[in-house]
Structures are given as structure tokens and as C-alpha cells.
mmCIF file as Biopython writes it, N, C-alpha, C and O atoms, coordinates in Angstrom:
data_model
#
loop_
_atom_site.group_PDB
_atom_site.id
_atom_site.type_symbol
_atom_site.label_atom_id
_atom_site.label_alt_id
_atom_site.label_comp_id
_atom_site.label_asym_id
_atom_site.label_entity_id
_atom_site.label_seq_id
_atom_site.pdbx_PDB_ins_code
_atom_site.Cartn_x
_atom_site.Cartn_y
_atom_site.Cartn_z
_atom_site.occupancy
_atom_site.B_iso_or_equiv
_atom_site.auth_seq_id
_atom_site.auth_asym_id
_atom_site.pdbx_PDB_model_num
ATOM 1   N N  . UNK A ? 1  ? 0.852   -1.168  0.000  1.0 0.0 1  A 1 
ATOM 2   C CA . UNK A ? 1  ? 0.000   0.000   0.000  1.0 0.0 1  A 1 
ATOM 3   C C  . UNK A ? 1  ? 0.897   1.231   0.000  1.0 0.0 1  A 1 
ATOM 4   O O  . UNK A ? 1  ? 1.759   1.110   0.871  1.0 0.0 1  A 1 
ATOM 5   N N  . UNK A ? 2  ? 0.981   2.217   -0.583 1.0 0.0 2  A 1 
ATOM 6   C CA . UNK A ? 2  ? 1.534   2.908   -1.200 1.0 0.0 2  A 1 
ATOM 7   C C  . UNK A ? 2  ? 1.812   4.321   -0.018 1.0 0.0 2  A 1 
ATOM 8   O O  . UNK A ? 2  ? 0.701   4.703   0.349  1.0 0.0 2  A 1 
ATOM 9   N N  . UNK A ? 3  ? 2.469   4.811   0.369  1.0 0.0 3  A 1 
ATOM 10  C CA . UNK A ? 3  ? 2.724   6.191   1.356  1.0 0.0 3  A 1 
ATOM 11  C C  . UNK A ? 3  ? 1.456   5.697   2.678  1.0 0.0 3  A 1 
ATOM 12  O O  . UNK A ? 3  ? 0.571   6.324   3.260  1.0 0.0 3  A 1 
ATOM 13  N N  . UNK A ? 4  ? 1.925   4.327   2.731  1.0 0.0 4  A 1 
ATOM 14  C CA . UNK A ? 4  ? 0.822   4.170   4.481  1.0 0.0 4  A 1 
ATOM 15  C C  . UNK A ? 4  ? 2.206   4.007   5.512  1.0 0.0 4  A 1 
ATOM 16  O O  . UNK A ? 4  ? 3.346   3.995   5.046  1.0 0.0 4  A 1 
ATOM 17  N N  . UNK A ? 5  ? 1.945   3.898   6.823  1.0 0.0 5  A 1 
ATOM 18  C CA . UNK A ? 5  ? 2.490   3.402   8.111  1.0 0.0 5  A 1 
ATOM 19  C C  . UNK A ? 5  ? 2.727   2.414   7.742  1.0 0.0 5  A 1 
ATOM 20  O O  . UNK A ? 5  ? 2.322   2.036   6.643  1.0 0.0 5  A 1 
ATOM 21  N N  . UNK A ? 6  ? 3.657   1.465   8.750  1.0 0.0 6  A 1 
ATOM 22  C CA . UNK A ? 6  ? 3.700   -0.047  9.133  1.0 0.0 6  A 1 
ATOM 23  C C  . UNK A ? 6  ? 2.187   0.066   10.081 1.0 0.0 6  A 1 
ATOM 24  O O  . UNK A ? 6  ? 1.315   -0.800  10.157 1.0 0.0 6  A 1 
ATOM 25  N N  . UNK A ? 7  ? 2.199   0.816   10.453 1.0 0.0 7  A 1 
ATOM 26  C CA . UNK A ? 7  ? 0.636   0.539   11.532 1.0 0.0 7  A 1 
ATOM 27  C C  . UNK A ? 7  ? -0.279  0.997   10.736 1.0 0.0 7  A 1 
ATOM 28  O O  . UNK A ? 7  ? -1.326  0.499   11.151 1.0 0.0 7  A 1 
ATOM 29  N N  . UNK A ? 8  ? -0.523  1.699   9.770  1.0 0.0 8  A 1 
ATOM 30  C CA . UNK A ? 8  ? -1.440  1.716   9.053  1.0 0.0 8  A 1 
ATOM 31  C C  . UNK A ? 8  ? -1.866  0.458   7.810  1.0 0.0 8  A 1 
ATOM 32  O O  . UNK A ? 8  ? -2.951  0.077   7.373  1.0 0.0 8  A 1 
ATOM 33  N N  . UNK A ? 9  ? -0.831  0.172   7.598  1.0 0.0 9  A 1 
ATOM 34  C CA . UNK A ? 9  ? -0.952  -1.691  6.826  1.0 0.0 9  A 1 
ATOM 35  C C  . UNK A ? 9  ? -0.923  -2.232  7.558  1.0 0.0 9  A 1 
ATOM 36  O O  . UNK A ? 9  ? -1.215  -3.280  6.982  1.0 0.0 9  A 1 
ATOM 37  N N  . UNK A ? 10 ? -0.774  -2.564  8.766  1.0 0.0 10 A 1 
ATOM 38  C CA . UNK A ? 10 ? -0.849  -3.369  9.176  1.0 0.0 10 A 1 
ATOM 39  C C  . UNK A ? 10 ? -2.563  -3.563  9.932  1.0 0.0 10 A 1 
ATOM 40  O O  . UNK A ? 10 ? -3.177  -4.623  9.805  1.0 0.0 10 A 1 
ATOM 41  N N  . UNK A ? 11 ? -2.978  -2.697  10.481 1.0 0.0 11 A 1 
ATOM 42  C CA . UNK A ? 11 ? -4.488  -2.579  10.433 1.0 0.0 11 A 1 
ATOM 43  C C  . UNK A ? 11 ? -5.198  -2.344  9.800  1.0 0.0 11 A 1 
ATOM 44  O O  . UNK A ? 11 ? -6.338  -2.396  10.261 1.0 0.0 11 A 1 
ATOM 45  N N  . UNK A ? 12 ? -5.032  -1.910  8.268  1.0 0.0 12 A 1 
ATOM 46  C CA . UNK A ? 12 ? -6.089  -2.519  7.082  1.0 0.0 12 A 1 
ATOM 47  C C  . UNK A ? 12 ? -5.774  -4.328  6.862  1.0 0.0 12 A 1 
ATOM 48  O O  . UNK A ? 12 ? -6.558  -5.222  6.544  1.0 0.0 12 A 1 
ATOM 49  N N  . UNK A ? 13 ? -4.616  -4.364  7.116  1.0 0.0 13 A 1 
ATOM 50  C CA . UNK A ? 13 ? -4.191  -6.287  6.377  1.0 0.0 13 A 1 
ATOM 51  C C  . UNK A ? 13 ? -5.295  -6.794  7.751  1.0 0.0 13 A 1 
ATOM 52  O O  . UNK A ? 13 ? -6.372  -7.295  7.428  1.0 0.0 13 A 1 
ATOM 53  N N  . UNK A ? 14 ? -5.005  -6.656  9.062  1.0 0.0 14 A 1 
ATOM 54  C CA . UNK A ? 14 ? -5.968  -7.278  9.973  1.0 0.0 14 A 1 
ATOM 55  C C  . UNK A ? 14 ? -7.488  -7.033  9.990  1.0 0.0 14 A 1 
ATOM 56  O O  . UNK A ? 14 ? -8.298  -7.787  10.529 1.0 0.0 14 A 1 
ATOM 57  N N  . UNK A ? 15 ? -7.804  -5.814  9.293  1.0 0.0 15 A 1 
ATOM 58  C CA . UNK A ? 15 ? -9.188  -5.618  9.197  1.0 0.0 15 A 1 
ATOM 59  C C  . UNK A ? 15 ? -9.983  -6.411  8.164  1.0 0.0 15 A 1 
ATOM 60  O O  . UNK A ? 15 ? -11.194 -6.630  8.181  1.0 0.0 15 A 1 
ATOM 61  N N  . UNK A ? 16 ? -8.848  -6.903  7.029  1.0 0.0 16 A 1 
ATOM 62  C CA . UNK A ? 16 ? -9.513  -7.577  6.007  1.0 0.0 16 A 1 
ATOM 63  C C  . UNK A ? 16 ? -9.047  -9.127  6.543  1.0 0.0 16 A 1 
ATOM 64  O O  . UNK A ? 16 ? -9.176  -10.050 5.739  1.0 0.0 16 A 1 
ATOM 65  N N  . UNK A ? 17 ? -8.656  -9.335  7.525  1.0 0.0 17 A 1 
ATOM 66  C CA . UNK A ? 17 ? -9.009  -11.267 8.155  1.0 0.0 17 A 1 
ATOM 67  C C  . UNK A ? 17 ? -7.204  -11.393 8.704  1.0 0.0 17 A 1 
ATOM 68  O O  . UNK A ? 17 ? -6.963  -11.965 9.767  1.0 0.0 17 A 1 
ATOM 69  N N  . UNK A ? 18 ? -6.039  -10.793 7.841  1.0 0.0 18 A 1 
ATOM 70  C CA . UNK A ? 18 ? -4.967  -11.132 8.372  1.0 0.0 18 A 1 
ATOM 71  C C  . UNK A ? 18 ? -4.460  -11.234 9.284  1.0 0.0 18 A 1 
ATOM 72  O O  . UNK A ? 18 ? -4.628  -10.264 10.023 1.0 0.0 18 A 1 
ATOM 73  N N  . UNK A ? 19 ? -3.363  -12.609 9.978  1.0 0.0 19 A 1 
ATOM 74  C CA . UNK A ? 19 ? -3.395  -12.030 11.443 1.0 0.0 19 A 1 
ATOM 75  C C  . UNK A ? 19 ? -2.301  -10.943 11.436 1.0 0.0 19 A 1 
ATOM 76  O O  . UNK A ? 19 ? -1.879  -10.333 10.453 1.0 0.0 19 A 1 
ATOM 77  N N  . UNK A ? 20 ? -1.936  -10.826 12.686 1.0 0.0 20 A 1 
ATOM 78  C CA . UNK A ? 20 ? -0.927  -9.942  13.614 1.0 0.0 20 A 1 
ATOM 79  C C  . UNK A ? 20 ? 0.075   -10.914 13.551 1.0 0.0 20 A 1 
ATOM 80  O O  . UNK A ? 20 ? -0.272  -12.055 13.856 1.0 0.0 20 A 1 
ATOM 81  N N  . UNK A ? 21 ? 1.286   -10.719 13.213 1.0 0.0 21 A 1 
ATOM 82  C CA . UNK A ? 21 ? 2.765   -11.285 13.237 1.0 0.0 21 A 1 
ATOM 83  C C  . UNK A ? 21 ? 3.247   -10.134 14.137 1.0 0.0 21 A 1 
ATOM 84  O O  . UNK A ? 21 ? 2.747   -9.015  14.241 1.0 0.0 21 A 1 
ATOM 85  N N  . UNK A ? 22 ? 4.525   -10.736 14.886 1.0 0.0 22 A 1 
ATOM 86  C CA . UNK A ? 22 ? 5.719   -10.408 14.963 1.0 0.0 22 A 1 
ATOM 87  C C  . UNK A ? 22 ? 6.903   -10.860 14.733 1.0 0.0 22 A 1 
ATOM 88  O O  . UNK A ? 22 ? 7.331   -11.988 14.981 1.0 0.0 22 A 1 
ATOM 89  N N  . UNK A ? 23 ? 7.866   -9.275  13.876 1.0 0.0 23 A 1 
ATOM 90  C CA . UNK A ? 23 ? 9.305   -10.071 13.415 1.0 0.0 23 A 1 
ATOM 91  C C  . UNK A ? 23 ? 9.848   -10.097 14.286 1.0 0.0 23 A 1 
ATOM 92  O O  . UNK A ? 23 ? 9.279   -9.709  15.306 1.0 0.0 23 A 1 
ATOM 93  N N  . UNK A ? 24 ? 10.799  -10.418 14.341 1.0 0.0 24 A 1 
ATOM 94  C CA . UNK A ? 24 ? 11.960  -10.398 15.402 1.0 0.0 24 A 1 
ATOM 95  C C  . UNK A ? 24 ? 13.489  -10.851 14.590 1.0 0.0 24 A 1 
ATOM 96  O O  . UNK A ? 24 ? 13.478  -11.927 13.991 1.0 0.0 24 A 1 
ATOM 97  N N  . UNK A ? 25 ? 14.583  -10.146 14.586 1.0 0.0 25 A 1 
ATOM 98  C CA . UNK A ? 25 ? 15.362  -10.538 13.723 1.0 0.0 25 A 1 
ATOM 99  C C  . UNK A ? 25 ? 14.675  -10.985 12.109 1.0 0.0 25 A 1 
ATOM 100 O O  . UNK A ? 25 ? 13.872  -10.500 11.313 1.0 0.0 25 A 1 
ATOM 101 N N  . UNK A ? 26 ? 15.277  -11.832 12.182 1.0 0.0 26 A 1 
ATOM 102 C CA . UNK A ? 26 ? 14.484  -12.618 11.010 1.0 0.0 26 A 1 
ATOM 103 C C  . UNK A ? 26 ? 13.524  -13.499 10.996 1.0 0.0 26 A 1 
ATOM 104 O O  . UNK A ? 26 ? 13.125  -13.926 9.913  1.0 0.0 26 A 1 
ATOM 105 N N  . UNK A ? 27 ? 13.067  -13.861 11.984 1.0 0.0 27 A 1 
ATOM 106 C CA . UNK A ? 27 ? 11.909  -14.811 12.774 1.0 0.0 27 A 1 
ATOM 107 C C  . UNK A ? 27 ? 10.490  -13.705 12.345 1.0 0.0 27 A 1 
ATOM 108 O O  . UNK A ? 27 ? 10.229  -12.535 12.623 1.0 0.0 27 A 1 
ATOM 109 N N  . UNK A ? 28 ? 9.975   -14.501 11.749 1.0 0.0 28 A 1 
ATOM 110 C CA . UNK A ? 28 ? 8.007   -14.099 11.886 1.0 0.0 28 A 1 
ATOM 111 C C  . UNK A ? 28 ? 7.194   -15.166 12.960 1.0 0.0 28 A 1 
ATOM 112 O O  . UNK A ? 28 ? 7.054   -16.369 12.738 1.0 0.0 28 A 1 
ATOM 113 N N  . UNK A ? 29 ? 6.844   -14.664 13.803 1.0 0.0 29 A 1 
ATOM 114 C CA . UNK A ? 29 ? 6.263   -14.996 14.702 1.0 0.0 29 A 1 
ATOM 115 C C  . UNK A ? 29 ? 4.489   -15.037 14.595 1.0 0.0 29 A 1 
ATOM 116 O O  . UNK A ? 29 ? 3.891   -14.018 14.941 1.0 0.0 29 A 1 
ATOM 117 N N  . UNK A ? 30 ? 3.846   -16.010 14.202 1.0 0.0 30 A 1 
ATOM 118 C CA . UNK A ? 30 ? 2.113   -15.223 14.509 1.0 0.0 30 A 1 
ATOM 119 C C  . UNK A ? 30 ? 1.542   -15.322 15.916 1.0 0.0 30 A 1 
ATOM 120 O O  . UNK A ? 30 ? 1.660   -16.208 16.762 1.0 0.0 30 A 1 
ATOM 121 N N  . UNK A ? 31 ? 1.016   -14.387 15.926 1.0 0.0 31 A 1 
ATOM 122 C CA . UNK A ? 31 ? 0.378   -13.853 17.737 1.0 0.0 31 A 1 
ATOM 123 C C  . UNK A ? 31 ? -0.853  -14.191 17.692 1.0 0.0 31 A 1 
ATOM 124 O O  . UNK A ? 31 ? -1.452  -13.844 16.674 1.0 0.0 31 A 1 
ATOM 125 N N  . UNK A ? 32 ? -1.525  -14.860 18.607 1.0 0.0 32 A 1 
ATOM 126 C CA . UNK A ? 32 ? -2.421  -15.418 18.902 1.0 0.0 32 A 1 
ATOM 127 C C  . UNK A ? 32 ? -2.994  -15.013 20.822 1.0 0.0 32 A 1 
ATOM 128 O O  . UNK A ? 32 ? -2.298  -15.315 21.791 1.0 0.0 32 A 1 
ATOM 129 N N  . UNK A ? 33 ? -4.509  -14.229 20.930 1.0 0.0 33 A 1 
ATOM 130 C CA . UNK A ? 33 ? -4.840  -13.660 22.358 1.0 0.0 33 A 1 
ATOM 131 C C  . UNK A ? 33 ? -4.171  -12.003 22.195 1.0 0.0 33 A 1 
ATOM 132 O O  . UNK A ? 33 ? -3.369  -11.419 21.465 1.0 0.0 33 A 1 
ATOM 133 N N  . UNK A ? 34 ? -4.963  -11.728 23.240 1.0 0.0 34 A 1 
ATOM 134 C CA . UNK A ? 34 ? -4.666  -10.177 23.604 1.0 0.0 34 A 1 
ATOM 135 C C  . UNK A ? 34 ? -5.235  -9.807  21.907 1.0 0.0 34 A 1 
ATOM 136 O O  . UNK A ? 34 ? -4.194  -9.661  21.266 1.0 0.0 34 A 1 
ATOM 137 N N  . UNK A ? 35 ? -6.175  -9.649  21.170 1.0 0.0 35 A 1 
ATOM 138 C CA . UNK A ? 35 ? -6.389  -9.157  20.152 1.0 0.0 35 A 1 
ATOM 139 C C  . UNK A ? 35 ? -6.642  -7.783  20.356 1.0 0.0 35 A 1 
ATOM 140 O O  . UNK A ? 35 ? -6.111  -7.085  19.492 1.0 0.0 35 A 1 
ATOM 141 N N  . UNK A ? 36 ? -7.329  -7.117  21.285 1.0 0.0 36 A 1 
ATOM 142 C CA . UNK A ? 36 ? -7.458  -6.052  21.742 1.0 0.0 36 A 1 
ATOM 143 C C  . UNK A ? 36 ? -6.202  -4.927  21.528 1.0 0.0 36 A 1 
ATOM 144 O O  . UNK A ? 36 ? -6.044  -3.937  20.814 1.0 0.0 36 A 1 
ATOM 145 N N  . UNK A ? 37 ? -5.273  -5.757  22.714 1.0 0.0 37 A 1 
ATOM 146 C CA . UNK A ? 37 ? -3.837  -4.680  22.683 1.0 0.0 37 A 1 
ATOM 147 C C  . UNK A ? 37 ? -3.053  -5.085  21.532 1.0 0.0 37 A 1 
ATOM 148 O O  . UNK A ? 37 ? -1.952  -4.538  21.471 1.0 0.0 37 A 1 
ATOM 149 N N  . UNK A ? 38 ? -3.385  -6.043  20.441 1.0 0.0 38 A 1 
ATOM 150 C CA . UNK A ? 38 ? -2.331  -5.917  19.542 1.0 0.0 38 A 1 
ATOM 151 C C  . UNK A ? 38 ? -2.753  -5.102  18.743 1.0 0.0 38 A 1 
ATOM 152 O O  . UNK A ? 38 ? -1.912  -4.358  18.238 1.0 0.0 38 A 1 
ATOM 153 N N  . UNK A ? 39 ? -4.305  -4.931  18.308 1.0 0.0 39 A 1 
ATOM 154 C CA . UNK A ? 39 ? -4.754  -4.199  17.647 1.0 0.0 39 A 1 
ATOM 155 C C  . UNK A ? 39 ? -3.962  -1.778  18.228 1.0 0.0 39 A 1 
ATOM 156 O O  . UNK A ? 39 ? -3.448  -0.867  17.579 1.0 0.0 39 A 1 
ATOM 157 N N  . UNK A ? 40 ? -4.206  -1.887  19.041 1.0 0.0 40 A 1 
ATOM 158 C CA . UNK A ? 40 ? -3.793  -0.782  19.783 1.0 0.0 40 A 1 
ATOM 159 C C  . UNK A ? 40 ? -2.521  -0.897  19.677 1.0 0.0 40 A 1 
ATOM 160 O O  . UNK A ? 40 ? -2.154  0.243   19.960 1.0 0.0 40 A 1 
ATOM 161 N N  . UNK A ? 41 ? -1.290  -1.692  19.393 1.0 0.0 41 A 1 
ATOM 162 C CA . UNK A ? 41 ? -0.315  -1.662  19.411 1.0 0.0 41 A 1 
ATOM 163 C C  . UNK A ? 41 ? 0.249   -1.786  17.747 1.0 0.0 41 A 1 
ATOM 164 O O  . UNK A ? 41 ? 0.591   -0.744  17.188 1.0 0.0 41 A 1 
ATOM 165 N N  . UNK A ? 42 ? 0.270   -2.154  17.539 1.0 0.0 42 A 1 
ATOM 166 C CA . UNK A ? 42 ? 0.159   -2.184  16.146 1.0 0.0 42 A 1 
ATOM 167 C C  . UNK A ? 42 ? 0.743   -1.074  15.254 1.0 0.0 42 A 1 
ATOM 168 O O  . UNK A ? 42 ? 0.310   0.068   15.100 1.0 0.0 42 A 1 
ATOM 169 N N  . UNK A ? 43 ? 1.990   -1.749  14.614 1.0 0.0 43 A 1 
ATOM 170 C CA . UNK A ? 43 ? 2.794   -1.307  14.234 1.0 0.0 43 A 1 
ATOM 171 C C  . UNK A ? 43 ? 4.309   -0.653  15.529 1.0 0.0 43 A 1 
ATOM 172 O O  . UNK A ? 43 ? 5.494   -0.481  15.243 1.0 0.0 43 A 1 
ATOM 173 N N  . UNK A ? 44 ? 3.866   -0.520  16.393 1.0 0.0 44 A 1 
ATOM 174 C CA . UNK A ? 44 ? 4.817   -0.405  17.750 1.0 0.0 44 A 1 
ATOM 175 C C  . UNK A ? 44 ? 5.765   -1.037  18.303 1.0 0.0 44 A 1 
ATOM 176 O O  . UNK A ? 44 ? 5.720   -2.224  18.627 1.0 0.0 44 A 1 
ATOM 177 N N  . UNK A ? 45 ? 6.573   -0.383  18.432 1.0 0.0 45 A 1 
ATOM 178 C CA . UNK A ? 45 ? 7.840   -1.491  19.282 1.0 0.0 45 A 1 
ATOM 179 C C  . UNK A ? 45 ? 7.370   -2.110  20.765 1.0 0.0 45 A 1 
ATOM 180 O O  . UNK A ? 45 ? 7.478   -1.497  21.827 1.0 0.0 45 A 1 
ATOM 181 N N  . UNK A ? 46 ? 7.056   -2.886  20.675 1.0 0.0 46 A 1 
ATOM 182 C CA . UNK A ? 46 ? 6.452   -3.606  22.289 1.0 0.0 46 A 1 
ATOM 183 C C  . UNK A ? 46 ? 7.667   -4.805  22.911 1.0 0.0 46 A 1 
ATOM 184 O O  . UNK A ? 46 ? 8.401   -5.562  22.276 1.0 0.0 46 A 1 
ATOM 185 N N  . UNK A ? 47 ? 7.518   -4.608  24.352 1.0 0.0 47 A 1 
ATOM 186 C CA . UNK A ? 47 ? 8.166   -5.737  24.702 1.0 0.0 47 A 1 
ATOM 187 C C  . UNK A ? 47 ? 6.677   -6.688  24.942 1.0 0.0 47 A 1 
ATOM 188 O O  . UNK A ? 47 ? 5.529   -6.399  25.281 1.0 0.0 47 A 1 
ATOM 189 N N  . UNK A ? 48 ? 7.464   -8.095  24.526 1.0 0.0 48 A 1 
ATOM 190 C CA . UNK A ? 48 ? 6.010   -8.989  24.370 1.0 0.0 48 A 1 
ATOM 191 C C  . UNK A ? 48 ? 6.331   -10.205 25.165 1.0 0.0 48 A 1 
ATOM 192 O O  . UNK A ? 48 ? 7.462   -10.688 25.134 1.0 0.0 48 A 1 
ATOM 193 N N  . UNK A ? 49 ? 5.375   -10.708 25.871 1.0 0.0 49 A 1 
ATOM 194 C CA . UNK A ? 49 ? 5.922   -11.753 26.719 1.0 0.0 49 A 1 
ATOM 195 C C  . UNK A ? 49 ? 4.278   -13.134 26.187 1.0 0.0 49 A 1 
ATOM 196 O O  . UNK A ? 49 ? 3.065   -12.970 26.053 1.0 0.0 49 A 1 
ATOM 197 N N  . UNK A ? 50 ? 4.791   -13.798 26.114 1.0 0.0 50 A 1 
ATOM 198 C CA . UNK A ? 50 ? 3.881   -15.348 26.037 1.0 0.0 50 A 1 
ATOM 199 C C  . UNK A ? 50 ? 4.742   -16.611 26.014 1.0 0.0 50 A 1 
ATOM 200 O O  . UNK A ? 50 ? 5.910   -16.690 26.395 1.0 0.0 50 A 1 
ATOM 201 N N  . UNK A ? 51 ? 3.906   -17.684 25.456 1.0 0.0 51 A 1 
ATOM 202 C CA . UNK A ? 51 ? 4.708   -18.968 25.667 1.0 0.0 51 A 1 
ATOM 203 C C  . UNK A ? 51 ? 4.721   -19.166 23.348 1.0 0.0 51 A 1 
ATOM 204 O O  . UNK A ? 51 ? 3.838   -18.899 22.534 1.0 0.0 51 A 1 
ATOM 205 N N  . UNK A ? 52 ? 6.049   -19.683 23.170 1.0 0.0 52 A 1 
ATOM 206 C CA . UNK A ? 52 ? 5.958   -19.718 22.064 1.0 0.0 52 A 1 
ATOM 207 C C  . UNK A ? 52 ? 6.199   -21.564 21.796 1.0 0.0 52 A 1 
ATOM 208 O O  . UNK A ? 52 ? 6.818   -22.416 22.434 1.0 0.0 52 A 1 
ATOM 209 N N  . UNK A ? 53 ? 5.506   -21.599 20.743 1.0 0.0 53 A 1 
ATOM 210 C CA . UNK A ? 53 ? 5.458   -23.199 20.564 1.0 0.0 53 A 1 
ATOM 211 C C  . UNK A ? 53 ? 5.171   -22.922 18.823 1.0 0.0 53 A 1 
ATOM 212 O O  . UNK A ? 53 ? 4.099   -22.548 18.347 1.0 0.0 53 A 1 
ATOM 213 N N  . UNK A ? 54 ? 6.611   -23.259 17.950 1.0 0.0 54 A 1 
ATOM 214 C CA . UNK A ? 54 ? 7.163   -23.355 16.871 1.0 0.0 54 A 1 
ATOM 215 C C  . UNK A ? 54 ? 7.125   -22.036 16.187 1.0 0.0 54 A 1 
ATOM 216 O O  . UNK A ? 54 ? 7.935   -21.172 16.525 1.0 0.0 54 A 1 
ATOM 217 N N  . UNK A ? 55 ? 6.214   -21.799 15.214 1.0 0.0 55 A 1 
ATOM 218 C CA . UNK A ? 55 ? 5.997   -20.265 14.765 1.0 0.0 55 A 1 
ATOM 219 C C  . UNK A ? 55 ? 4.990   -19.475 15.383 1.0 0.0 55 A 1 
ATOM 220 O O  . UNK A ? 55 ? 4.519   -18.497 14.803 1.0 0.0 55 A 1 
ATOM 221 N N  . UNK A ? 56 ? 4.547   -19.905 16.758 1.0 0.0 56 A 1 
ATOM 222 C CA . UNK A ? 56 ? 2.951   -19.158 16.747 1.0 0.0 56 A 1 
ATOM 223 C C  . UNK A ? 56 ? 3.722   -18.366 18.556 1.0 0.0 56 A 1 
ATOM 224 O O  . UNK A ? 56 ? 4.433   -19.045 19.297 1.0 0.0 56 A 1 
ATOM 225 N N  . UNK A ? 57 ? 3.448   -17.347 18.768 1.0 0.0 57 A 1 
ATOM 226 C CA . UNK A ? 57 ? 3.254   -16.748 20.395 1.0 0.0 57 A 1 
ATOM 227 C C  . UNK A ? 57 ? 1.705   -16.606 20.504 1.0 0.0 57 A 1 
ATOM 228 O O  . UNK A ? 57 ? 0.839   -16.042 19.836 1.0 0.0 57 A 1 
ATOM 229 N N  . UNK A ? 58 ? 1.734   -17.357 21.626 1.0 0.0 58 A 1 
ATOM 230 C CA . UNK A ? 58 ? 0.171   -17.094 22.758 1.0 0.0 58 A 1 
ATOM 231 C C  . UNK A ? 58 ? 0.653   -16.251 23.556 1.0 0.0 58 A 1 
ATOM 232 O O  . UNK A ? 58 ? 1.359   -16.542 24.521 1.0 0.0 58 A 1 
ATOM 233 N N  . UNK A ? 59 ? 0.163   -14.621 23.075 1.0 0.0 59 A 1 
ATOM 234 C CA . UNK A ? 59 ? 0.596   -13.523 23.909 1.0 0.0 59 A 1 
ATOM 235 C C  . UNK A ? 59 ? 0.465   -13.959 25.451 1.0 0.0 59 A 1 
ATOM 236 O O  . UNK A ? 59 ? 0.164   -15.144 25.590 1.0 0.0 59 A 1 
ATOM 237 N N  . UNK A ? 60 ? 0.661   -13.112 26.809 1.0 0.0 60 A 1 
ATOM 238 C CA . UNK A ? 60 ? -0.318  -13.018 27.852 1.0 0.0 60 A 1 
ATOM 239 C C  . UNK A ? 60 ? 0.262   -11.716 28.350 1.0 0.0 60 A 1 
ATOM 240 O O  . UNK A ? 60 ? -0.107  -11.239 29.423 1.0 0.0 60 A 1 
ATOM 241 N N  . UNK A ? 61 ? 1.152   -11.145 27.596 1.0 0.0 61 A 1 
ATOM 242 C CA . UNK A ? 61 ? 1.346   -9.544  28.182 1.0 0.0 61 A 1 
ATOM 243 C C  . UNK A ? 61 ? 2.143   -8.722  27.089 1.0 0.0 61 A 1 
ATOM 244 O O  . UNK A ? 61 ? 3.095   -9.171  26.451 1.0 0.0 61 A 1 
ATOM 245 N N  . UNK A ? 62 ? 1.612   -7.451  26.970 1.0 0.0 62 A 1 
ATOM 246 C CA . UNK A ? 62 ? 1.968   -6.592  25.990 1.0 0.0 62 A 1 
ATOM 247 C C  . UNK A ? 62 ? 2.721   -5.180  26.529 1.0 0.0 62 A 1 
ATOM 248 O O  . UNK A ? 62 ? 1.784   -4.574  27.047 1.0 0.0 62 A 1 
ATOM 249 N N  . UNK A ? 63 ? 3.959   -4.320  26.681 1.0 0.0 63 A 1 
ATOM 250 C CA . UNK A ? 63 ? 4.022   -3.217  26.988 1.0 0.0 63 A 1 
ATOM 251 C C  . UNK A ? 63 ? 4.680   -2.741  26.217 1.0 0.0 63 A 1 
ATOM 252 O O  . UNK A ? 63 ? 5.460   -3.414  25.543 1.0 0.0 63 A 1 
ATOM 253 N N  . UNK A ? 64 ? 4.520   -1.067  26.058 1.0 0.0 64 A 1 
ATOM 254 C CA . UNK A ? 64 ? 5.514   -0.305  25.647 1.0 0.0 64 A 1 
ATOM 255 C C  . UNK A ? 64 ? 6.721   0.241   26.204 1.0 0.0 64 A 1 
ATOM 256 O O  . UNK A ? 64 ? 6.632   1.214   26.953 1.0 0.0 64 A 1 
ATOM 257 N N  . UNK A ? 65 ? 8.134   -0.397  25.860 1.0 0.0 65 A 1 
ATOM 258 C CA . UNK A ? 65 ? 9.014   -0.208  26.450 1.0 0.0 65 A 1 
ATOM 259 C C  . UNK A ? 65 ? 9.470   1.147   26.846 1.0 0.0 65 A 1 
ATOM 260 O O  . UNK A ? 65 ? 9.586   2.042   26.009 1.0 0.0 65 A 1 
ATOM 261 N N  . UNK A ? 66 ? 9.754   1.333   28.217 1.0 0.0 66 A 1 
ATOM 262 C CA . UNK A ? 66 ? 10.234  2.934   29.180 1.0 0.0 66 A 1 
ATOM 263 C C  . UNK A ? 66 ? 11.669  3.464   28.432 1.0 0.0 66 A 1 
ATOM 264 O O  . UNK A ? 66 ? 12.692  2.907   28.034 1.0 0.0 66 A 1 
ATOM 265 N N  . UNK A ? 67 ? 11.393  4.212   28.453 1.0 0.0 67 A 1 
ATOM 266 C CA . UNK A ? 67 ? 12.065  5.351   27.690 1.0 0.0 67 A 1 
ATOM 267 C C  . UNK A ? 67 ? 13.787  5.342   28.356 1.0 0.0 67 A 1 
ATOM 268 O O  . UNK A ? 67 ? 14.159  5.647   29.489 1.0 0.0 67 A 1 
ATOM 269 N N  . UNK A ? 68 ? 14.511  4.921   27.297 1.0 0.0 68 A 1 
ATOM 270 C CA . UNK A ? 68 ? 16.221  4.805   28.213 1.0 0.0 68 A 1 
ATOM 271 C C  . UNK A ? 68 ? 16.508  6.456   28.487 1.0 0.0 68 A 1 
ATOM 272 O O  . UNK A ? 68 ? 16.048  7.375   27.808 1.0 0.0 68 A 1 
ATOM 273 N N  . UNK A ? 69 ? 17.162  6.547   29.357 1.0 0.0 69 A 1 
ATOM 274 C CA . UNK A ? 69 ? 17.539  7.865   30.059 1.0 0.0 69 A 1 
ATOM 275 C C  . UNK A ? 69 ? 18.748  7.877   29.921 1.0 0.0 69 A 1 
ATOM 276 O O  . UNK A ? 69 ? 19.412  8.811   30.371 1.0 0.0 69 A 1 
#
């Protein structure tokens, strides 16, 4: 999509059925739970905590990382 956000493609791709990934390095991760805060997060640098089992994370906590000083 042409002059959008990463958070702006990325919440039209989820509005039309796609899920929520996260990269990491070179790892794509798909996220599964917390649909709420990924949606709100989206496109954001988050620290993300769940249990991962092969390519998929079952979120159970989402934050935005504190600001280094």
C-alpha cells in the first residue's frame, strides 16, 4: 500500500481477516490472544511476553518499552 504506516498496513491487512505477526530478527512470529492490545499496538515497538510453541506466540502480556535515560 503505497505512502501508508507499518501501523497503518498493518491494520487494514488485519481488518480484512490477516493475522498480527511479529518479526523479530528474522523470525516471523504469529500472535495469537490479547487481540485487543495488539490491535492498539500495532505497528509499535512492544516488549512482548507469552509462551511460544514453533511459529505461533500465545501472547499473555503486551508493553511499551520505558524510555532509556
Amino acid at each position: 500500500m503505497m505512502n501508508r504506516s507499518d501501523r497503518e498496513c498493518t491494520q487494514i491487512c488485519t481488518s480484512r481477516g490477516a493475522q498480527y505477526v511479529l518479526v523479530a530478527d528474522v523470525r516471523i512470529y504469529k500472535l495469537t490472544d490479547h487481540a485487543a492490545d495488539l490491535k492498539t499496538h500495532a505497528g509499535h515497538t512492544v516488549n512482548l511476553t507469552g509462551e511460544v510453541k514453533g511459529d505461533t506466540i500465545r501472547v499473555s502480556k503486551i508493553e511499551i518499552p520505558s524510555s532509556s535515560k
